[in-house]
C-alpha positions as CSV (number, residue, x, y, z in Angstrom):
1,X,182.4,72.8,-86.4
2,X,184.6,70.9,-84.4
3,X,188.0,72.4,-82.8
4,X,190.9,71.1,-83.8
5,X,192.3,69.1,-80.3
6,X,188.6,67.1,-81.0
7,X,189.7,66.0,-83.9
8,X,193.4,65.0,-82.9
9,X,191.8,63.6,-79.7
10,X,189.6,61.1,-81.9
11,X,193.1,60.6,-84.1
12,X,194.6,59.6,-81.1
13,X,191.8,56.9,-80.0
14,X,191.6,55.7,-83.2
15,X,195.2,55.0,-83.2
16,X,195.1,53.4,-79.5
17,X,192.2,51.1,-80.9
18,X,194.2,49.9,-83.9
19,X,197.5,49.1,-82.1
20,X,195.2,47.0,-79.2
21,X,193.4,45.0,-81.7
22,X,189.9,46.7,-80.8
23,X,187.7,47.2,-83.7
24,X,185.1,49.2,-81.9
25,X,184.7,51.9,-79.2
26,X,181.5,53.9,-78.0
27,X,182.2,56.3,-75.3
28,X,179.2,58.1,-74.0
29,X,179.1,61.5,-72.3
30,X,175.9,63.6,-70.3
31,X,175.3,65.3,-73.2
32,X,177.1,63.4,-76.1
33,X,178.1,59.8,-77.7
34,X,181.2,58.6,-79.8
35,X,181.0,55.4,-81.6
36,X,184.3,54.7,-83.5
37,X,185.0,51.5,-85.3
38,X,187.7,50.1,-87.6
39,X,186.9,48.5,-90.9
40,X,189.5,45.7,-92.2
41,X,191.5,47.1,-94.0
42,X,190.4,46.6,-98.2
43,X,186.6,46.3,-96.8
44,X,184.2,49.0,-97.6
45,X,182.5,51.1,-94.5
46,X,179.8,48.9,-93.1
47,X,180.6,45.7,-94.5
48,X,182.2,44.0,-91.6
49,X,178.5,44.5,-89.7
50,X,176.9,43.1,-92.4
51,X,179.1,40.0,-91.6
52,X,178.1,40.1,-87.8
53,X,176.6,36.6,-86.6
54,X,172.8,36.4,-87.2
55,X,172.5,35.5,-83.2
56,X,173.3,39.3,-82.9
57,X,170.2,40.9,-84.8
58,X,166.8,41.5,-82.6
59,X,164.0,39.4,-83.2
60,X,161.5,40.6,-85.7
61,X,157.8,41.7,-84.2
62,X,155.4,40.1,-86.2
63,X,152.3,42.5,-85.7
64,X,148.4,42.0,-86.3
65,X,147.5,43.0,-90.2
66,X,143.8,44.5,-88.6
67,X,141.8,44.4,-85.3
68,X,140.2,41.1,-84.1
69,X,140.1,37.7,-82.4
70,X,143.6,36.2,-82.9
71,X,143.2,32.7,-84.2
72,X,146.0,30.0,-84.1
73,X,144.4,27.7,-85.9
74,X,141.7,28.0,-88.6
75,X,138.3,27.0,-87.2
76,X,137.5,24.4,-90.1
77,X,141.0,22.3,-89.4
78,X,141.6,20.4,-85.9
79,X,145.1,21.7,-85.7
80,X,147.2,24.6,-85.4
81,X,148.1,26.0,-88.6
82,X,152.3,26.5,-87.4
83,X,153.4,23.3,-84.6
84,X,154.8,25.3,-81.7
85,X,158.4,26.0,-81.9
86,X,159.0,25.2,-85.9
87,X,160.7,27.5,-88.7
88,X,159.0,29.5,-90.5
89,X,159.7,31.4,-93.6
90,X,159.1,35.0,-94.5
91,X,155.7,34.8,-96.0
92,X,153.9,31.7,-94.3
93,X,150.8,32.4,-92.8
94,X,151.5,31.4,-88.8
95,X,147.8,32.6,-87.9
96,X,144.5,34.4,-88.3
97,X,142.6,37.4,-87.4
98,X,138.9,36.8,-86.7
99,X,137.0,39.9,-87.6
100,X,133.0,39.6,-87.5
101,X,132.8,36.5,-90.2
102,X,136.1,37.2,-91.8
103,X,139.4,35.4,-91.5
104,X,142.7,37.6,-92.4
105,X,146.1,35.9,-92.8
106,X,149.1,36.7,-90.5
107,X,151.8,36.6,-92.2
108,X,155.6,36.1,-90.9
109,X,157.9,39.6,-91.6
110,X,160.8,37.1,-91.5
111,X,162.5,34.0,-91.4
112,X,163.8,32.4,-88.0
113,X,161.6,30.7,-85.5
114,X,158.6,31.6,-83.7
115,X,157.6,32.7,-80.0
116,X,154.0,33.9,-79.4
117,X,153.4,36.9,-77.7
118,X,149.5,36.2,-77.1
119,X,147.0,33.5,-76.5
120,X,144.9,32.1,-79.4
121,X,141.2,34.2,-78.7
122,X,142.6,37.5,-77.9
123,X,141.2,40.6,-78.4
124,X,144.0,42.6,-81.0
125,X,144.0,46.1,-82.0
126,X,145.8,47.1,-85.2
127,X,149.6,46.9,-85.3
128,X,149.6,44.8,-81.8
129,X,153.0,42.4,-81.7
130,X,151.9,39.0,-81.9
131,X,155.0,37.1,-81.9
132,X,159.0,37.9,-82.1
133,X,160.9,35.7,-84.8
134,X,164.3,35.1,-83.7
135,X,166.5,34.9,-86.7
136,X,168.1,31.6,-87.3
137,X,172.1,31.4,-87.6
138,X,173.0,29.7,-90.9
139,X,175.2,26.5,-90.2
């Protein structure tokens, strides 16, 4: 349980951050962190991160679905089955895995743009990041 100067203490920062205009505060400590942060007033707790910037939010690791031979494009077609660089949507297939005689989709976790990881013809294990898709930011 926390003694009561802690609590005024974290009273007091709070009130410091409000009457500077800072919305957030982490203060970390050898053996201890504080992360304080002051919603808009009439917003509910955690919606004014859920309005953060998309440029903010880590890329997504798109990750191999089984062991194989990473494919780029699919052995019948001359070209790659995703044109380096482009958009792709949560659900398109942006590759294969070559196991034996089989062919397995890769499918994108999300929606942003693309930025291999690997070469086409390597050797994957299971759960091996492929590719990170950097979310887009919605103009």
């Amino acid at each position: 349980m926390s003694r009561p100067t802690e609590i005024d203490e974290i009273a007091g920062l709070l009130a410091a951050m409000e009457a500077a205009g800072v919305a957030e505060v982490e203060i970390e400590g050898p053996d201890a962190r504080l992360h304080l942060r002051l919603e808009p007033e009439g917003m509910p707790a955690g919606a004014a991160q859920a309005r953060e910037p998309a440029e903010t939010a880590p890329p997504t690791l798109c990750r191999a679905p089984a062991a194989g031979f990473l494919l780029l494009q699919h052995p019948a077609a001359g070209r790659p089955l995703l044109a380096p660089g482009a958009p792709v949507a949560a659900g398109d297939t942006v590759a294969l895995i070559r196991t034996g005689l089989l062919l397995r989709p890769v499918t994108a976790p999300a929606t942003g743009r693309l930025r291999w990881l690997v070469e086409s013809g390597a050797l994957l294990g299971y759960g091996t990041p492929l590719a990170e898709i950097e979310p887009q930011i919605p103009h």
